[in-house]
C-alpha positions as CSV (number, residue, x, y, z in Angstrom):
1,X,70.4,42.9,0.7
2,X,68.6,44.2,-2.3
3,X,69.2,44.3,-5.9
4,X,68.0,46.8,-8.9
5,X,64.6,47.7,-9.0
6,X,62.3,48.8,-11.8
7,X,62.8,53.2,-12.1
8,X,61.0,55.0,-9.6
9,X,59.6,51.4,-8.2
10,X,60.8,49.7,-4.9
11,X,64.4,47.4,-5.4
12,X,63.8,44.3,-6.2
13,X,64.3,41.8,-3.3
14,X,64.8,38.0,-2.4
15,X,62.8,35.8,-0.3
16,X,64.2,32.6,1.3
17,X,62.3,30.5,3.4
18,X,64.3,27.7,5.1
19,X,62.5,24.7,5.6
20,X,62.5,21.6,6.8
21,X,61.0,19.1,10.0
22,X,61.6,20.5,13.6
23,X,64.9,20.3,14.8
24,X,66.6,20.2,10.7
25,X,68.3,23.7,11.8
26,X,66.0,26.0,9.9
27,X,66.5,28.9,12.7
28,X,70.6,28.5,12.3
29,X,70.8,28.4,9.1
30,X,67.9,31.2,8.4
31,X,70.0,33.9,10.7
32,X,72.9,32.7,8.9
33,X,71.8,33.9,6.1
34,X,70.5,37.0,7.6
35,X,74.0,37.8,9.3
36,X,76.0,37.0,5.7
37,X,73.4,38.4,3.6
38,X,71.7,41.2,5.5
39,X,68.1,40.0,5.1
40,X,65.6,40.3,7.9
41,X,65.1,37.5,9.7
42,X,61.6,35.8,10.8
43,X,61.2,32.7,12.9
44,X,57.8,31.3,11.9
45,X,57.8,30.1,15.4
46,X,57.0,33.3,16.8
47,X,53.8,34.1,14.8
48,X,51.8,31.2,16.2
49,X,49.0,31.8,17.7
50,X,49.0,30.7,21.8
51,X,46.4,28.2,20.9
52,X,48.4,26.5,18.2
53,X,51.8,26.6,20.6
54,X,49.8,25.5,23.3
55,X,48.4,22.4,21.0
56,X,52.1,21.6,20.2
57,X,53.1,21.3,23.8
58,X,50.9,19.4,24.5
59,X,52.3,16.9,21.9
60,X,49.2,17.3,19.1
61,X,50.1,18.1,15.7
62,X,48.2,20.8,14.0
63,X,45.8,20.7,11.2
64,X,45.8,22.6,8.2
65,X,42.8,25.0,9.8
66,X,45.2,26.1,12.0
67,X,47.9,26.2,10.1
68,X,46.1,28.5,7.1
69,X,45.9,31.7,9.2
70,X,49.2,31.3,10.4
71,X,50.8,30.8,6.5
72,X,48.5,33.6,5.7
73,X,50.3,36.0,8.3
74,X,53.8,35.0,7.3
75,X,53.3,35.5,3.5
76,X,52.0,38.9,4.5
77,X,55.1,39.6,6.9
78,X,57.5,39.0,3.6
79,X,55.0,40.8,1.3
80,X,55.3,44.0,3.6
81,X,59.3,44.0,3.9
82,X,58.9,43.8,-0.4
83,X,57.2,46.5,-0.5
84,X,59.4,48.5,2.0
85,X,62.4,47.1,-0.3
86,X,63.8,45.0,2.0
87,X,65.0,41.1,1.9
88,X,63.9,38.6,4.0
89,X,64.6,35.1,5.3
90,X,62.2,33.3,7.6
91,X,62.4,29.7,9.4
92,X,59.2,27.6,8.8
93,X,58.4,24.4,8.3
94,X,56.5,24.6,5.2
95,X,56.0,20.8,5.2
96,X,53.2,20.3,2.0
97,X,53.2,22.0,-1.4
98,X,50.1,23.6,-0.4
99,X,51.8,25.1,2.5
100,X,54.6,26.5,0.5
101,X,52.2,27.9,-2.2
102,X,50.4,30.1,0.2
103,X,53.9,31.4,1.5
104,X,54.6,32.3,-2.2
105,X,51.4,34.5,-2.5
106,X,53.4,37.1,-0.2
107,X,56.2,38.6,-2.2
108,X,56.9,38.4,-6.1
109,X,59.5,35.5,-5.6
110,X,59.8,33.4,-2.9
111,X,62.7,30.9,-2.9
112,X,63.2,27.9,-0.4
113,X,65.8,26.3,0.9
114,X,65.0,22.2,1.9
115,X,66.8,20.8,5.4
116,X,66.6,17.4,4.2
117,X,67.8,14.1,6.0
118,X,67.8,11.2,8.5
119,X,65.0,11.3,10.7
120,X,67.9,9.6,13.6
121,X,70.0,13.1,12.9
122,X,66.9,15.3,13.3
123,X,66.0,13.5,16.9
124,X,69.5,13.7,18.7
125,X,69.3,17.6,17.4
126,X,66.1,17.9,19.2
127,X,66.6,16.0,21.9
128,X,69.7,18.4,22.5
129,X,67.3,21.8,22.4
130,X,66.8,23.5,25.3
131,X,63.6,25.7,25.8
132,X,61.9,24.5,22.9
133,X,57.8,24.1,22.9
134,X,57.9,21.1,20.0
135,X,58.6,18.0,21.5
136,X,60.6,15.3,20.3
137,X,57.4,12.9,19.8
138,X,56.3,15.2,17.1
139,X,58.9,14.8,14.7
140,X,57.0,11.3,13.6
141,X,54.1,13.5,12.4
142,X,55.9,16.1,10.7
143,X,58.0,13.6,8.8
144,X,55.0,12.0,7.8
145,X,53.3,15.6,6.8
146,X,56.7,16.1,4.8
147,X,56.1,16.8,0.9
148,X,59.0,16.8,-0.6
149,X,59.2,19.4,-2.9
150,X,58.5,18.7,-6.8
151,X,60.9,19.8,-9.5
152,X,59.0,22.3,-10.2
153,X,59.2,24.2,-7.0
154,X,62.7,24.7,-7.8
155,X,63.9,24.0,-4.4
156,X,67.7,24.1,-3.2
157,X,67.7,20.7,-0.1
158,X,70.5,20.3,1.9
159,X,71.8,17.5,3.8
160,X,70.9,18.2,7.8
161,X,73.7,15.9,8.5
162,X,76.3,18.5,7.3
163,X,77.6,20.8,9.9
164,X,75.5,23.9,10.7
165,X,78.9,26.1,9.1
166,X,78.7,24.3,6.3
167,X,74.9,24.7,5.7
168,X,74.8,27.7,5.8
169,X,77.8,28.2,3.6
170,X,75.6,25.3,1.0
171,X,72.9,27.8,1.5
172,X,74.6,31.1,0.8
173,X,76.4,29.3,-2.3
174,X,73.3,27.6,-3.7
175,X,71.2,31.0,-3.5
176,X,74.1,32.8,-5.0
177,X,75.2,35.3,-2.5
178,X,78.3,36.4,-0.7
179,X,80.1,33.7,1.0
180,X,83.0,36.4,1.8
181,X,83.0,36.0,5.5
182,X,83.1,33.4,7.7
183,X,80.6,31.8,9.5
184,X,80.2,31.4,12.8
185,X,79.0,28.3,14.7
């Protein structure tokens, strides 16, 4: 979805990342938005590197080093669909400030949406994925990587213990856009 640009410029558009800790729901709720909204959707997942997957599996966390690249190519992923004039929401973790800051060097306006709650909720998600390359033992790492977002960063957190309807419902009403249709678990 896109809104009025500036004459003869591209329409303006929005930016959500949803973010959270592994297994918070930020793919469910980021393609909920996408379906209600019409934005494209991104999982950050899928722009890692095999190295940095392969790290994961293997149960280490990753550093900021090889995180950086990895920000850097996301922020420029959203920055392209601006200038094309077309929305975007994109799963990532975006656990530190710093993280988030290089994410908002993409586009004009980023916004971000925080999956925020029990670290006990969070496990018996992931210990329910199927398929997934981030093991369960790493969620005690990202928790403890977890910035919560300052005031400033104007961020919109969630409770993950809410169903996955009604987060993305909280997440369309909080960013202000059509919550006409129902959603679909």
């Amino acid at each position: 979805m896109t809104g009025d640009g500036p004459p003869g410029g591209p329409p303006r558009t929005r930016h959500v990342v949803v973010m959270g800790v592994s297994g918070a729901g930020k793919t469910t709720v980021a393609r909920g938005i996408s379906a209600h909204a019409g934005f494209a959707f991104a999982e950050a997942d899928e722009f890692h590197p095999p190295a940095n997957v392969d790290r994961m599996r293997a149960g280490v966390p990753l550093d900021d080093a090889a995180r950086l690249p990895w920000l850097r190519e996301l922020a420029g992923w959203m920055a392209d669909r601006a200038a094309a004039g077309v929305s975007t929401v994109l799963a990532c973790s975006a656990l530190k400030r710093s993280y988030r800051d290089v994410l908002r060097q993409g586009p004009p306006h980023v916004e971000f949406v925080h999956l925020d709650g029990s670290a006990e909720v969070i496990r018996e998600r992931m210990s329910r994925r199927a398929g997934h390359y981030m093991p369960t033992s790493l969620l005690e790492s990202q928790l403890a990587t977890l910035e919560q977002p300052h005031p400033d960063e104007r961020v919109l957190v969630l409770d993950v213990a809410l169903t996955p309807d009604e987060l993305v419902s909280a997440a369309l009403a909080g960013l202000g856009l059509s919550t006409d249709v129902a959603v679909d678990g």
